[in-house]
C-alpha positions in Angstrom: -4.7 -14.6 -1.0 -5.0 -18.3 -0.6 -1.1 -18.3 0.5 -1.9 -15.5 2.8 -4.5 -17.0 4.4 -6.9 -14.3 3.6 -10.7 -14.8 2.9 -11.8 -14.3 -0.3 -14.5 -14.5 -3.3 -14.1 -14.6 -7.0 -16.3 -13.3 -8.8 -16.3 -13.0 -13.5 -18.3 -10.1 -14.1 -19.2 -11.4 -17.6 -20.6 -14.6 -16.2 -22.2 -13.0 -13.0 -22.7 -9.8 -14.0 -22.6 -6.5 -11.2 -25.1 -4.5 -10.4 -25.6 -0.8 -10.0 -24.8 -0.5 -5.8 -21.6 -3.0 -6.5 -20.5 -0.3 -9.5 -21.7 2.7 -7.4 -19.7 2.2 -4.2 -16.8 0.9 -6.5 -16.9 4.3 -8.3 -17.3 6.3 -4.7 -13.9 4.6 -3.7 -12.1 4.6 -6.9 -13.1 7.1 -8.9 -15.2 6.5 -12.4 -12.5 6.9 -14.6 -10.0 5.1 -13.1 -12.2 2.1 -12.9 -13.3 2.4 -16.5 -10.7 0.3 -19.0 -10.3 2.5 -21.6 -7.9 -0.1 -23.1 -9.8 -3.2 -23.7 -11.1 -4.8 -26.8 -14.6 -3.6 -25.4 -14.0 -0.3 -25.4 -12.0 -0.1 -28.9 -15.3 -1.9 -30.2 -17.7 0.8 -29.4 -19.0 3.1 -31.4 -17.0 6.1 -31.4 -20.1 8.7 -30.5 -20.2 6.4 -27.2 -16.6 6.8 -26.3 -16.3 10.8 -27.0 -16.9 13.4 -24.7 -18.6 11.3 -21.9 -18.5 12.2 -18.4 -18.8 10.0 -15.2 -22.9 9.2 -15.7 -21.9 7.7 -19.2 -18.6 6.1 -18.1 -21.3 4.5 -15.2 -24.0 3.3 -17.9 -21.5 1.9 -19.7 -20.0 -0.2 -17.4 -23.5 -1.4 -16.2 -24.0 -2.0 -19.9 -20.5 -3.8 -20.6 -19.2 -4.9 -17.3 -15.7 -6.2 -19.0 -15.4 -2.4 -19.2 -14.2 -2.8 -15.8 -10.6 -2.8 -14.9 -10.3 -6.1 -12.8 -9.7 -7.4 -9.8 -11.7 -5.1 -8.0 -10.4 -5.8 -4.2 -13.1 -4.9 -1.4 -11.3 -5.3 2.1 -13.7 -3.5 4.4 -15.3 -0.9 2.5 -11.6 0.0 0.8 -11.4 -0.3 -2.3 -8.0 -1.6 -4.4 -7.7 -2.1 -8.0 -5.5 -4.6 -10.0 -3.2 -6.9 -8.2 0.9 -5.8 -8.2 3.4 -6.0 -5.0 2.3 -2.7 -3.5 -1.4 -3.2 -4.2 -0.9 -6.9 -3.1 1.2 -5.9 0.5 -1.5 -3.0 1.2 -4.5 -5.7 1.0 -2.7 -8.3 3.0 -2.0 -5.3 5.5 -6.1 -4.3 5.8 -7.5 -7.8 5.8 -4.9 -8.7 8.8 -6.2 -5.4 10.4 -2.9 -3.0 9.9 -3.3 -0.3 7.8 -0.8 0.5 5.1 
């Protein structure tokens, strides 16, 4: 974003933490399962009768509970929401924050 010119923040949601509005609008934009990393060492550590059969209020609690259950970056470019960071996902932030719509 630096190359682009674009404002931005980091910010390592193990350090820093996320709280529940943060997680709450990211799930309204993105969808709770989508956001939820199903893949990472975190999630394979938990106890199986936390990952079975949960629906969005535990995916939610357990994100707020393990917040490197989130799949990262998280992009917030006026209240719309992108997640991870390829060409497409990359061209269609640069296209927001410089006001064009992709």
């Amino acid at each position: 974003m630096d190359a682009e010119g674009i404002d931005h923040r980091f910010v390592d949601l193990r350090e820093q933490g996320v709280d529940a509005g943060v997680i709450d609008r990211w799930i309204d934009g993105l969808g709770c399962s989508v956001l939820l990393n199903r893949r990472s060492t975190t999630w394979r550590n938990l106890p199986e009768a936390e990952r079975d059969n949960i629906g969005p209020e535990e995916e939610r609690a357990l994100m707020m509970a393990h917040p490197a259950l989130i799949k990262r970056p998280v992009w917030d470019v006026g209240g719309r929401f992108y997640l991870g960071f390829n060409d497409q996902t990359k061209e269609q932030i640069v296209r927001q924050a410089g006001g064009v719509e992709a």
